[in-house]
C-alpha positions as CSV (number, residue, x, y, z in Angstrom):
1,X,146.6,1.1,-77.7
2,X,149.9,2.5,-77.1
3,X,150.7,4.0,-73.8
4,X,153.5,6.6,-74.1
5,X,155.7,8.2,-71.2
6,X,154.9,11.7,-70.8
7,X,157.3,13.6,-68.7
8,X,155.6,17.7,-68.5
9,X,158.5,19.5,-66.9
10,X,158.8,23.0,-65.0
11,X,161.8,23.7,-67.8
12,X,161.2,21.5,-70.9
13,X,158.5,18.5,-71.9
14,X,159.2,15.1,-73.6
15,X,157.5,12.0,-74.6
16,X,158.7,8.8,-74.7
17,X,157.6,5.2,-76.0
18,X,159.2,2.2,-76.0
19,X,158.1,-0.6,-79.1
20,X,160.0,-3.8,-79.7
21,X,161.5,-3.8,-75.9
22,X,163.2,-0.1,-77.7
23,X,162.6,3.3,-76.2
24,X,162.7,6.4,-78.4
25,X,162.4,9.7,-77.1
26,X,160.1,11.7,-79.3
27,X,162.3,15.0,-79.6
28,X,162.3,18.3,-81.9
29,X,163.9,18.0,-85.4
30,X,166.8,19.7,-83.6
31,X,167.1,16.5,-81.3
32,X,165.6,18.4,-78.5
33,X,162.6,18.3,-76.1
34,X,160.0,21.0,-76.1
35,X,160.3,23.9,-73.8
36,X,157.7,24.2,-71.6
37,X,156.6,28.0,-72.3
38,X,153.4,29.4,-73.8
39,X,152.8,33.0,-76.0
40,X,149.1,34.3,-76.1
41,X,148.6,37.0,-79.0
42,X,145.1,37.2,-79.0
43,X,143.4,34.2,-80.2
44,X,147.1,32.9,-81.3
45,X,148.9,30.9,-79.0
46,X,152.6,30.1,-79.7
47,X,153.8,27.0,-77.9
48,X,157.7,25.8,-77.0
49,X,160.4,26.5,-78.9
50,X,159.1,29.4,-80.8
51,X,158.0,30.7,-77.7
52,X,161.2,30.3,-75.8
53,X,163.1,32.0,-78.4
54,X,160.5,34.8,-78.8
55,X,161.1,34.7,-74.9
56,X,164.9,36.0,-74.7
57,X,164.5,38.2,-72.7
58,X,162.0,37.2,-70.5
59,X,162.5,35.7,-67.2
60,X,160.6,32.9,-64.7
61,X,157.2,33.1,-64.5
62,X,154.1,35.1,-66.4
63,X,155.4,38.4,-67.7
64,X,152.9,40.3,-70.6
65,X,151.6,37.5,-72.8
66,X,154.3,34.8,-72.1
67,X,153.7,31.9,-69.5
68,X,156.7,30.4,-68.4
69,X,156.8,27.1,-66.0
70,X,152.9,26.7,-66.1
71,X,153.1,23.7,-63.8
72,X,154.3,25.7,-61.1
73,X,151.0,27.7,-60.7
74,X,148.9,24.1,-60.9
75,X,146.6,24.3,-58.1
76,X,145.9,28.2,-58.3
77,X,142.9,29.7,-58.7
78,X,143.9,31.9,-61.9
79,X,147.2,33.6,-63.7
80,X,147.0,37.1,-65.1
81,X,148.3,36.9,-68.5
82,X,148.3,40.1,-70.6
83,X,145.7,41.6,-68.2
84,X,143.4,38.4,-69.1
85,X,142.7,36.0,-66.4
86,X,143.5,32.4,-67.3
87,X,143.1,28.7,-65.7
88,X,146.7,26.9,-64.9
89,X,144.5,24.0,-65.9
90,X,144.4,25.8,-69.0
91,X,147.4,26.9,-70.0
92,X,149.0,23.8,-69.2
93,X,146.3,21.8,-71.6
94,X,148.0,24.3,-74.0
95,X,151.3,23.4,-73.5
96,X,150.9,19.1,-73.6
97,X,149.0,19.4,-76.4
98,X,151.7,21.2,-78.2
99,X,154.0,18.6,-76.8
100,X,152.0,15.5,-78.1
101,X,151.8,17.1,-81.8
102,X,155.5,17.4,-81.5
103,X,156.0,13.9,-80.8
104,X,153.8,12.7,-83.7
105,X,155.6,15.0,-85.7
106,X,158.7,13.8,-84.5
107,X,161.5,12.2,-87.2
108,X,162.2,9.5,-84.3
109,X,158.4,8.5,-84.6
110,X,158.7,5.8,-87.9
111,X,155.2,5.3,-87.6
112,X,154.7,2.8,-84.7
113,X,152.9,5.7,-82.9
114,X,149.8,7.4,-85.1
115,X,148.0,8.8,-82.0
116,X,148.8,9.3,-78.4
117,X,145.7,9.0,-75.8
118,X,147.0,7.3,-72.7
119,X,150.2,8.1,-70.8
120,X,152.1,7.3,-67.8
121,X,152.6,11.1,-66.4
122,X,155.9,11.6,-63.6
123,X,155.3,14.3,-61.1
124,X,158.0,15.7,-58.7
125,X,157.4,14.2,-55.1
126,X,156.0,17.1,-53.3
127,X,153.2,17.6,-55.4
128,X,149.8,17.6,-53.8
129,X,146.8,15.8,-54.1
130,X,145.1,19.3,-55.3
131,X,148.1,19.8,-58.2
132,X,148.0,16.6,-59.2
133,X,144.1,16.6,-59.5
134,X,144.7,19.7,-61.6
135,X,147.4,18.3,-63.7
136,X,145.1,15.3,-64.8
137,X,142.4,17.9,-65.7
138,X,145.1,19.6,-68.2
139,X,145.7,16.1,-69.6
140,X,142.2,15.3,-69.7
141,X,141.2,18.4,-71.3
142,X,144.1,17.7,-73.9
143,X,143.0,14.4,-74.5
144,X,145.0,12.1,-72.8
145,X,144.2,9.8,-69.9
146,X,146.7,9.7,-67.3
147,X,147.1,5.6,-66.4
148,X,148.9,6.8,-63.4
149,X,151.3,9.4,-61.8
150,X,155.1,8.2,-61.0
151,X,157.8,10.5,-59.1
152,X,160.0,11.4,-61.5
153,X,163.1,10.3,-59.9
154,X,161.7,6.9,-59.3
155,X,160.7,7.3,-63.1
156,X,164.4,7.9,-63.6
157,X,165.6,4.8,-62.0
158,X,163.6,2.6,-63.6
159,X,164.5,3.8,-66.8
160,X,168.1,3.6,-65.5
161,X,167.7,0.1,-64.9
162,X,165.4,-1.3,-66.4
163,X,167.1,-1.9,-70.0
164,X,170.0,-3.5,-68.1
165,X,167.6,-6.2,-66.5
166,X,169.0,-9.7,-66.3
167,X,172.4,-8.3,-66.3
168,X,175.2,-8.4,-64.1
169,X,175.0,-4.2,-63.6
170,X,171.4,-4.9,-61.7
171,X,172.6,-8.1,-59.8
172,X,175.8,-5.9,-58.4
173,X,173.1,-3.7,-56.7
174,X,170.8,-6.3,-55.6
175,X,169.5,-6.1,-51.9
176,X,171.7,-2.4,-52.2
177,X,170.0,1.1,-51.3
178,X,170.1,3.6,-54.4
179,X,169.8,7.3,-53.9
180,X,168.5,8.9,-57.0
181,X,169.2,13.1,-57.4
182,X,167.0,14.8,-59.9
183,X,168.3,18.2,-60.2
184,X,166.0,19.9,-62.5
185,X,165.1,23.8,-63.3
186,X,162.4,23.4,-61.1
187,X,163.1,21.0,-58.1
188,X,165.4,19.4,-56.0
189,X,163.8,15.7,-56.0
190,X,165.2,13.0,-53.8
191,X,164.3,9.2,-53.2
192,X,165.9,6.7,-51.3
193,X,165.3,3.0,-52.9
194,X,166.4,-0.5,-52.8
195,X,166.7,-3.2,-55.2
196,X,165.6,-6.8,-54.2
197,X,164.9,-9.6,-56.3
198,X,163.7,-8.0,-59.2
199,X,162.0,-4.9,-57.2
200,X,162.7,-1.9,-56.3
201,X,161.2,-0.3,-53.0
202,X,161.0,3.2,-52.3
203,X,162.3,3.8,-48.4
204,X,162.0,7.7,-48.2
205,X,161.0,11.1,-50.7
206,X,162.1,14.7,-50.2
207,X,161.6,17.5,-52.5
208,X,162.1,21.1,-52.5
209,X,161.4,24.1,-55.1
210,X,163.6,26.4,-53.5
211,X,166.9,24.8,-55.2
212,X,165.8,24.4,-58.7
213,X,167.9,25.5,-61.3
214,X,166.0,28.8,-61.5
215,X,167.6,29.7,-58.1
216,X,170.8,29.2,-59.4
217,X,170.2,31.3,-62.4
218,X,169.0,34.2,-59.6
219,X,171.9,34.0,-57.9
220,X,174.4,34.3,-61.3
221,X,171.8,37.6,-62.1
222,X,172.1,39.4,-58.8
223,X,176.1,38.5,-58.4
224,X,176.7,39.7,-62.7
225,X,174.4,42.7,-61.4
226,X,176.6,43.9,-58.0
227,X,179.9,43.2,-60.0
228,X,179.3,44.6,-64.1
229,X,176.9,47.5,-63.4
230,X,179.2,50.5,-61.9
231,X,177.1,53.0,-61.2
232,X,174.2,52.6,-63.0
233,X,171.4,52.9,-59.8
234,X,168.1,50.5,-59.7
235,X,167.8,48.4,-62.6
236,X,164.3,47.9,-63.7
237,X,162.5,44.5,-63.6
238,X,162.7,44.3,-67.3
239,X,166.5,44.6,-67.7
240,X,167.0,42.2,-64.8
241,X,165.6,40.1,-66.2
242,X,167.1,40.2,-69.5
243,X,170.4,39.7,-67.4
244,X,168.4,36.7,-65.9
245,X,167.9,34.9,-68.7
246,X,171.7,35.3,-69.8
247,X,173.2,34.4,-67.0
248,X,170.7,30.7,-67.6
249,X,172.8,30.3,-70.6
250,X,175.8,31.3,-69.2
251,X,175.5,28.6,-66.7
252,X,174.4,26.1,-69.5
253,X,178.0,26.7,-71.7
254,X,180.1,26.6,-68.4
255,X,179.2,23.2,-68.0
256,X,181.5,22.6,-70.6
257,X,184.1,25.8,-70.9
258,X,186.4,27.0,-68.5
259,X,184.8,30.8,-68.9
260,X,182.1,32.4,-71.1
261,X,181.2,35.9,-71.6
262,X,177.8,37.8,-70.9
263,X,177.0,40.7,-73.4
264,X,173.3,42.8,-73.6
265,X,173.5,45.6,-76.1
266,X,172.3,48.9,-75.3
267,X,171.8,47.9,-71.5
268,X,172.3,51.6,-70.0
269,X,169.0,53.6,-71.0
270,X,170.9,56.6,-70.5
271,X,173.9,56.3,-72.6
272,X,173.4,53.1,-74.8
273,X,176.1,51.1,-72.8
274,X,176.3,47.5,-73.4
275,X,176.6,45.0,-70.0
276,X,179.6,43.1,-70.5
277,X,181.0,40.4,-67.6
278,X,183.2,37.6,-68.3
279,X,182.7,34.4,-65.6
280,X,185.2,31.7,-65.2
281,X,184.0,28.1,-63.6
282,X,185.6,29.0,-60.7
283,X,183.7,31.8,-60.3
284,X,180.6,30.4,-60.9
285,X,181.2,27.0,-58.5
286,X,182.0,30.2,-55.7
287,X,178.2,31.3,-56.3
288,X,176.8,28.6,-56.3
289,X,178.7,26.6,-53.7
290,X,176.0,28.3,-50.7
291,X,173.2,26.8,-52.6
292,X,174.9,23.3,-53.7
293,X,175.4,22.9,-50.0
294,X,172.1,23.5,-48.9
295,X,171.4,20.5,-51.3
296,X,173.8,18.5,-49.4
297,X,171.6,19.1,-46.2
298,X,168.4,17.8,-47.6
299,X,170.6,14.8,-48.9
300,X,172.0,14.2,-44.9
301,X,168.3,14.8,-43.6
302,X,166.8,12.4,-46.1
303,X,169.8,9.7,-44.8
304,X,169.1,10.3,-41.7
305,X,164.9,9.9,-41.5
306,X,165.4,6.7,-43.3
307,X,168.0,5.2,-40.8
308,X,170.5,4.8,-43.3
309,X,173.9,6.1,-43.5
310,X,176.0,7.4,-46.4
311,X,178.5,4.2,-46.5
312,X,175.0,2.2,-47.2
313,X,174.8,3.6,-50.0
314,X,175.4,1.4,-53.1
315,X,174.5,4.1,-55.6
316,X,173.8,8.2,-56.1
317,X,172.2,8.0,-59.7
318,X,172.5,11.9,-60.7
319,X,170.1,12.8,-63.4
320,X,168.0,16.2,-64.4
321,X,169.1,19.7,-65.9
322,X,171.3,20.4,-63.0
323,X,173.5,17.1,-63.0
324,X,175.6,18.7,-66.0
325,X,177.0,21.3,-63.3
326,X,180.8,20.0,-62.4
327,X,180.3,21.5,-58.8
328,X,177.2,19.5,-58.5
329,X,178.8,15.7,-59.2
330,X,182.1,16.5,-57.3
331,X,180.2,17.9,-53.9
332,X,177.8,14.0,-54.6
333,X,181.6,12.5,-54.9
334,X,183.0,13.8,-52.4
335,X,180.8,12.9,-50.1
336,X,179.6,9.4,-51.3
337,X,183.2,8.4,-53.4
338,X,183.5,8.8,-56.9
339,X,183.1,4.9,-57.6
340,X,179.4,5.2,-56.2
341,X,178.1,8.4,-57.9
342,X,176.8,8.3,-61.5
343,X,175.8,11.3,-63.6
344,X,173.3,9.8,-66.3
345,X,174.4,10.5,-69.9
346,X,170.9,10.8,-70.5
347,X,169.9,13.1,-67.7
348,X,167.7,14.9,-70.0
349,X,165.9,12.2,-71.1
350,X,166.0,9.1,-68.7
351,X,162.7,10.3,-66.7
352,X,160.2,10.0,-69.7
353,X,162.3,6.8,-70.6
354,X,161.5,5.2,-67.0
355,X,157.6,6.3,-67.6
356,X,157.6,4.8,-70.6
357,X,158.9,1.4,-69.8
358,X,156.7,1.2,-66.7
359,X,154.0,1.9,-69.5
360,X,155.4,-0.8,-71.5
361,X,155.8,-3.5,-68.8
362,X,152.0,-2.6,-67.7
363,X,153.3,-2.0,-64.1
364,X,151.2,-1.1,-61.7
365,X,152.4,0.9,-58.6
366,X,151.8,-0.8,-54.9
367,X,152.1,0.8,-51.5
368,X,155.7,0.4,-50.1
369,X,154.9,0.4,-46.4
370,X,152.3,-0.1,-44.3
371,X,149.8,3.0,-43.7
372,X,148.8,3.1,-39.8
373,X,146.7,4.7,-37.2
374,X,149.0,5.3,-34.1
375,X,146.5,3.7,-30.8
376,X,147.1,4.5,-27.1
377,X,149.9,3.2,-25.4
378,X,152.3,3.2,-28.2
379,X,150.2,0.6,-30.3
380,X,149.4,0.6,-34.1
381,X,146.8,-0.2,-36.3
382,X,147.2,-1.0,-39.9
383,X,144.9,0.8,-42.0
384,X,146.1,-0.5,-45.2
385,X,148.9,-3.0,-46.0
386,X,151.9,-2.7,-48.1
387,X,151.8,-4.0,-51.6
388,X,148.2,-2.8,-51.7
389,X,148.1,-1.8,-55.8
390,X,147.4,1.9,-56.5
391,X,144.6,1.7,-58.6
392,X,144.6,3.0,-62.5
393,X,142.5,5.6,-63.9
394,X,139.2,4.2,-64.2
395,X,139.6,1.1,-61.7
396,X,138.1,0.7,-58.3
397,X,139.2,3.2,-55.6
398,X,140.9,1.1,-52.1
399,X,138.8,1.5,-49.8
400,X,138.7,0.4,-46.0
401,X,137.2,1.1,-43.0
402,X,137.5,0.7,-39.3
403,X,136.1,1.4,-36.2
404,X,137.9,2.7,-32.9
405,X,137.1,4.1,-29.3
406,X,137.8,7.2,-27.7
407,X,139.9,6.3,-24.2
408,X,140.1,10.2,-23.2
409,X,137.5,12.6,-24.6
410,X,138.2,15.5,-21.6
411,X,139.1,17.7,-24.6
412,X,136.0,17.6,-27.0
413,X,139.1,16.5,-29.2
414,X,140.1,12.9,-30.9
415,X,143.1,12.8,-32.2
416,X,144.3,10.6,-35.6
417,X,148.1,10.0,-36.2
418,X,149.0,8.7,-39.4
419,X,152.2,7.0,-39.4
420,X,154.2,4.7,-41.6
421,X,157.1,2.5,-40.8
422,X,160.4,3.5,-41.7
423,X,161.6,0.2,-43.5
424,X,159.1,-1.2,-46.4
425,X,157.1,-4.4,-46.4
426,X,154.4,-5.7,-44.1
427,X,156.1,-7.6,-41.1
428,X,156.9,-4.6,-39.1
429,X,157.0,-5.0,-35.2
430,X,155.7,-2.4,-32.4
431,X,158.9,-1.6,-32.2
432,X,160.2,-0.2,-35.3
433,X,160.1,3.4,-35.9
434,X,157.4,5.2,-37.4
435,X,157.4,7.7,-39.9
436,X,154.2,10.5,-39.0
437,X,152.9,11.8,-42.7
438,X,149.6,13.3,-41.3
439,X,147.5,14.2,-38.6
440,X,143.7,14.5,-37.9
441,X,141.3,16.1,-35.5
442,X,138.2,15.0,-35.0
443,X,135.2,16.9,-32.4
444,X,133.8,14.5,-29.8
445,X,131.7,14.7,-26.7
446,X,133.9,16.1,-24.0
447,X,131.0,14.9,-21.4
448,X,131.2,11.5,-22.2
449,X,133.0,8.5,-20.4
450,X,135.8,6.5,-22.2
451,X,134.6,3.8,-24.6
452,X,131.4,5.3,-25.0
453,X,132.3,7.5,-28.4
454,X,132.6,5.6,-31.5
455,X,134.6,6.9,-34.5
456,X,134.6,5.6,-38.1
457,X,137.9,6.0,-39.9
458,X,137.4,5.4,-43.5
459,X,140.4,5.2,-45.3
460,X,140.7,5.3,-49.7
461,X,143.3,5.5,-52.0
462,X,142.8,7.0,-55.4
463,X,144.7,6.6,-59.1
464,X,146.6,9.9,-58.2
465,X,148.4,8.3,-55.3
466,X,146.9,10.4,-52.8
467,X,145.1,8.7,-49.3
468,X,141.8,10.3,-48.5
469,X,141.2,9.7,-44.7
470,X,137.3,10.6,-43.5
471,X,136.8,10.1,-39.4
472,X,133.3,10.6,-37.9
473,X,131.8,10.5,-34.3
474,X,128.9,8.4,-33.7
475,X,127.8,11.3,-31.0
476,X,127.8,14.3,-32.3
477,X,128.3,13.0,-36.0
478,X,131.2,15.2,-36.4
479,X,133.1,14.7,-39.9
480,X,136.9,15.7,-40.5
481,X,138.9,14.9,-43.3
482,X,142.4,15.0,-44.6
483,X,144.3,14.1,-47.4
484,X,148.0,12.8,-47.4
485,X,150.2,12.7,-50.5
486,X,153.6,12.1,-49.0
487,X,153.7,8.3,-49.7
488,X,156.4,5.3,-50.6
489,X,155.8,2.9,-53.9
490,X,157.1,-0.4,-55.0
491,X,156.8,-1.6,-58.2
492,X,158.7,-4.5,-60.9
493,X,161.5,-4.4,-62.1
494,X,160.7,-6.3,-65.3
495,X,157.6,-7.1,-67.5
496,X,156.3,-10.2,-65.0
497,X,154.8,-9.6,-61.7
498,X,155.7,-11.5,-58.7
499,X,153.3,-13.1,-57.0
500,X,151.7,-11.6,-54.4
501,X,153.5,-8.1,-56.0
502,X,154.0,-7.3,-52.4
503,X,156.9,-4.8,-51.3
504,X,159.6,-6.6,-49.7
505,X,161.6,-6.0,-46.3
506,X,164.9,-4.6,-47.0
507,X,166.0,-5.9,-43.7
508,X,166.0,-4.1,-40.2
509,X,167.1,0.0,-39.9
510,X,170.4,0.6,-37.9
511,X,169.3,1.8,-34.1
512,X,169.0,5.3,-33.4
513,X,168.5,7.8,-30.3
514,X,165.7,9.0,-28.3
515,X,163.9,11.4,-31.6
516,X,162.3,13.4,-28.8
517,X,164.7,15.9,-27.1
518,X,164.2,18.5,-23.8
519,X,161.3,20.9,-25.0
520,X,159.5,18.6,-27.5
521,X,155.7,18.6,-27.9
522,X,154.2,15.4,-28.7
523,X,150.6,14.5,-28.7
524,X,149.2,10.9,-27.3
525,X,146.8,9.9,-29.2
526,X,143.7,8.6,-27.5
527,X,142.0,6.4,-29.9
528,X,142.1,2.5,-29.1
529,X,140.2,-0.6,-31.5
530,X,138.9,-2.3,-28.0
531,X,137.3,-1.4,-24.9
532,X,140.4,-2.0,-22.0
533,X,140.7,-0.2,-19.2
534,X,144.3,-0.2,-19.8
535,X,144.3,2.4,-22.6
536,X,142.3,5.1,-20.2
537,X,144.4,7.7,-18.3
538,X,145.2,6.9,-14.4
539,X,143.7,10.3,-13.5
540,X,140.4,9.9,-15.7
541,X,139.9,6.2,-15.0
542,X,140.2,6.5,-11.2
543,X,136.7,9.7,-11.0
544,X,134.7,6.5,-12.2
545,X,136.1,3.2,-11.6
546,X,138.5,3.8,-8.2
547,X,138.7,0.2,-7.5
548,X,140.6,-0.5,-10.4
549,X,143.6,0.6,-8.7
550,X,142.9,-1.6,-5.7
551,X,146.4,-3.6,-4.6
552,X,144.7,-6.7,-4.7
553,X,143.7,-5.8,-8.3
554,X,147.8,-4.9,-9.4
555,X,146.7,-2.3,-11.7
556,X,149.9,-1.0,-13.9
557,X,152.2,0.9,-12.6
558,X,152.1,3.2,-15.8
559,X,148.2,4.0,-15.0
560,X,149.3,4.4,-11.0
561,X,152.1,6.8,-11.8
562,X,149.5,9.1,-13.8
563,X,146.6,9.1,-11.4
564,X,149.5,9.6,-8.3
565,X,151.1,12.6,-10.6
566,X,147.7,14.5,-11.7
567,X,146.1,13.5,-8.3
568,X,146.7,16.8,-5.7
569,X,148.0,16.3,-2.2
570,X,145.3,15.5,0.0
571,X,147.0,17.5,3.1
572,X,147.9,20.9,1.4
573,X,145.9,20.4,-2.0
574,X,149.5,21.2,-3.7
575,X,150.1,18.9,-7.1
576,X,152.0,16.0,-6.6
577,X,155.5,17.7,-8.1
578,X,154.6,21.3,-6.3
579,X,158.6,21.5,-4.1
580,X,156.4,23.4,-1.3
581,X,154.5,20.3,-0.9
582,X,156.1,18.8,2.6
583,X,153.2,16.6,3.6
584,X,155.0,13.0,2.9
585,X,157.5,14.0,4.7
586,X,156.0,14.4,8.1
C-alpha cells in the first residue's frame, strides 16, 4: 500500500508520492496541477482544467452550473448550483476524485503507483474541527482514507527540508526558528517552527482568508474598473466578473513582465466597445501594497505571541501562488534581510511534496506543547503532555480524564481555561506564559459551599487533530462541551523516530510586559484538583469558616486583602474603597 500526498487546494489540487527516497508530483500532461473547479450539465460533470477554461469568464465562487473553490464552502449546510441544491461534501468528492484519475493518468506516474486509497491530506491552519470532519467525508466518499491531516505550511517545510537531510543546509538551521509564508489563492497561512536535532517543532499558527490571492485579484478588478470604464454607469455582476478573472491573469504575467495589457471584446452592451487598460508593475505593487502590508501585520502579531523577534529568525521560507509576486518577497526582505528570505522554486508544488514524504517516512504527528486547565491562583493542570502522538485513522482516540473542585460556585458558573505554553516541550514552569486556545462554561449549584461540587473533565484527541473537551457536574449533572482545533505539532525530520518522539524545548522565550493593560477583562477561573482553603475567595471563605483568618492562624495576605476589600464598613456600611467612607479615620 502506497500512501500518496494529497494536497486539495482552494485554487488548484496535486498529488504527490515519493518511491525510491524520489518524489514526483503527479501533474497534467501540460506539467500542471489540476484546477480545483467543477461544471454540472445535467448528469455531466466536467472537472479541472476543462472546467476552468470553460470558466473564463467566470469569477470566485458558484455562479450557474460552475463551482469554484469547493473547499471554501466545507462545513455548509448546502450550495445552490444551477438552482439545484448540492452537499460541499459532494462537490468536493467530485473534484479529488477527478484529481486522483489525473494522477494515475499522469505521464510522471511510470507505474510504481496503480491505485491510490490512502493519503496524507494538508489543510490550511484555521480550519475547524467541523471542515475538516467534512473534508474527510469528501475523501471518504471518493475512496480514499485520509491517514492524517498536516498544515500545509508545515507540509511545505518538511518537503523543504526533508530531501536535504543529513546535509550541511539542515545543520546551518539547527536549534534556529523558521517562519514558513504560504501565500496561496485562498489563504494567508503562517507557522513559526524550530529545528532541533532532527525535529522540527511548531511554536505558533496564524491563518487568514481575507488575504488570499483572490483579494488581490478584487482589488486589480475594482481599480481596472474606476480607471478604464469612462462613463459607462453600473457594470453588471457578469461583466465584473469577466474583468475579475482577467485582471487574475494579469497579475499571473506581471510576475514576470514589466507591463501587460487587459483586453474584453465587446465589453460596452450599448455600443460594442472593447475594455482596454494597460498595467505596469509599478502599478500593480501600488494596489496591492495596502493589502501586502496588512500581511506584514499578521507576520509582526504572530512574532510577537510567540515571544520571538524578527532578528531570531533564521529563516522566512516563502512558498504558495502568491510567493511569485516581486512586491511580496521584497516587503519579507526588507524586513527580515534578503540573506534570510527564500522564495521556493517549487512553491507550487512543495506542499504535496512535504505530505508525501511524511507519508513515506510513516511519520506520525505528536502534540508540540503541553495542553492545560488554568486552576485558581495562577496554577496549572496538565491535561495532556506534549509528544502525545495524534492518532491515525482507524487507531485508538487519546483519551484522559480528570477530576477538579469548584472553589467559588456564587455564580451557578464553572469556568474551564484551556491554555498552552508558549514555548514547546513538556518541562514548562508556573511561570512561563500561557497561550489561552479555548474556554468552557460549565452550570453548577450556586447554593453550594466550596469543595462540595465535583466536575469531570474528559479530555480526547481525535485523527483530525482536533481536542474534544466534555466537563460535567456531579450536582446537577450539567454537560458542556467544546472543541479546540488551534493546536501546535512536532514531528521527524527523517524516516527513524526518536525515542520517546517527544517535542523538544527550544529553550526559554525572551521576557515580556504585563499582557493585561488599564480596561482589560479577565476571568479567574475557579476550578482547583484539591480541597485547600487557600484556593477559596477571602470574602466567600470568611460567611463559613471566619476563624481561618484568625492572627494566630497567619492566613495569606492575598485571601485578607479580598475579604478586607469586598467586606463593607462596619460604621457607615460604605465598601471598603467608597472615598465618603471616613470611619478609619476617626
Amino acid at each position: 500500500m502506497t500512501v500518496v500526498g494529497f494536497d486539495f487546494g482552494t485554487t488548484n489540487s496535486l498529488v504527490s508520492v515519493v518511491d525510491k527516497d524520489r518524489v514526483y508530483d503527479l501533474l497534467d500532461d501540460d506539467g500542471q496541477s489540476v484546477p480545483s473547479v467543477v461544471k454540472y450539465e445535467g448528469v455531466r460533470k466536467i472537472v479541472g482544467r476543462e472546467a476552468k477554461d470553460a470558466l473564463d469568464s467566470i469569477g470566485l465562487g458558484v455562479h450557474g452550473s460552475f463551482v469554484k473553490s469547493p473547499k471554501t464552502y466545507l462545513g455548509d449546510e448546502s450550495i445552490s448550483v444551477g438552482g439545484v441544491d448540492l452537499s460541499p461534501i459532494d462537490v468536493t468528492q467530485d473534484v479529488i476524485e477527478h484529481v486522483r484519475q489525473r494522477a494515475l493518468a499522469s505521464t510522471i506516474n511510470a507505474g510504481y503507483l496503480t491505485t491510490i486509497t490512502d493519503a496524507v491530506a494538508t489543510i490550511p491552519v484555521d480550519m475547524n474541527g467541523r471542515r475538516r470532519q467534512a473534508l474527510r467525508d469528501a475523501y471518504a466518499r471518493a475512496g480514499i482514507r485520509v491517514v492524517q491531516f498536516v498544515h500545509e505550511p508545515f507540509a511545505a517545510l518538511y518537503g523543504h527540508f526533508r530531501p536535504r537531510m543529513g546535509t550541511d543546509f539542515v545543520r546551518r538551521y539547527d536549534r534556529k526558528n523558521i517562519l514558513v509564508v504560504d501565500w496561496g489563492g485562498g489563504t494567508l497561512d503562517l507557522t513559526l517552527c524550530r529545528l532541533e536535532d532532527g525535529r522540527v517543532v511548531q511554536l505558533q499558527n496564524s491563518g487568514t482568508a481575507e488575504l488570499g490571492g483572490d483579494i488581490f485579484d478584487d482589488s486589480l478588478r475594482n481599480w481596472v474598473l474606476t480607471h478604464a470604464t469612462d462613463g459607462q454607469g453600473d457594470i453588471d455582476s457578469e461583466r465584473r466578473r469577466q474583468v475579475r478573472n482577467k485582471c487574475e491573469q494579469l497579475k499571473i504575467f506581471l510576475s514576470s513582465e514589466e507591463s501587460a495589457s487587459l483586453y474584453i471584446r465587446n465589453f460596452d452592451p450599448a455600443t460594442g466597445e472593447p475594455l482596454t487598460y494597460r498595467m505596469t508593475r509599478a502599478e500593480l505593487e501600488t494596489i496591492a501594497k495596502p493589502l501586502i502590508e496588512r500581511a506584514m501585520e499578521h507576520v509582526v502579531a504572530l512574532l510577537d505571541a510567540a515571544h520571538v523577534s524578527d532578528t531570531q529568525v533564521a529563516l522566512c521560507l516563502v512558498t504558495g501562488g502568491m510567493s511569485r509576486m516581486p512586491a511580496i518577497s521584497a516587503r519579507l526582505r526588507e524586513y527580515f534581510g534578503a540573506h534570510r528570505v527564500d522564495v521556493s522554486q517549487n512553491s507550487g508544488t512543495l506542499i504535496a511534496q512535504g505530505a508525501a514524504w511524511i507519508a513515506y517516512d510513516r511519520q506520525q504527528l505528536k502534540l508540540a506543547k503541553d495542553i492545560e486547565v488554568r486552576l485558581a491562583r495562577g496554577s496549572f493542570h496538565r491535561l495532556i503532555k506534549a509528544g502525545t502522538p495524534v492518532p491515525f485513522e482507524g487507531q485508538e482516540l487519546t483519551d484522559e480524564s480528570l477530576e477538579l473542585y469548584c472553589a467559588d460556585p456564587r455564580d451557578g458558573r464553572a469556568k474551564f481555561q484551556f491554555c498552552t505554553p508558549t514555548r514547546p516541550g513538556w518541562n514548562t514552569q508556573r511561570s512561563d506564559p500561557r497561550d489561552e486556545i479555548g474556554n468552557l462554561s460549565l452550570g453548577v449549584d450556586s447554593a453550594a459551599r466550596p469543595f462540595i461540587e465535583r466536575l469531570t473533565l474528559r479530555s480526547t484527541i481525535d485523527s483530525d487533530g482536533v481536542l474534544h473537551a466534555t466537563a460535567m457536574s456531579d450536582l446537577r449533572r450539567h454537560r458542556e462541551t467544546t472543541s479546540l482545533h488551534d493546536l501546535e505539532f512536532g514531528i521527524s525530520l527523517g524516516s527513524v523516530e526518536t525515542a520517546g518522539g517527544t517535542a523538544d524545548d527550544p529553550g526559554p522565550p525572551e521576557s515580556s510586559d504585563d499582557p493585561f493593560k488599564p480596561g482589560d477583562l479577565v476571568v479567574r477561573t475557579n476550578l482547583v484538583d484539591k480541597k485547600d482553603d487557600y484556593y477559596v475567595p477571602g470574602e466567600l471563605l470568611y460567611t463559613y469558616n471566619s476563624t481561618y483568618f484568625s492572627r494566630a492562624k497567619n492566613p495569606p495576605q492575598v485571601q485578607v486583602d479580598e475579604r478586607l476589600y469586598y467586606e463593607p464598613c462596619a460604621v457607615c456600611k460604605r465598601q471598603s474603597n467608597d472615598p465618603e467612607c471616613h470611619c478609619g479615620s476617626r
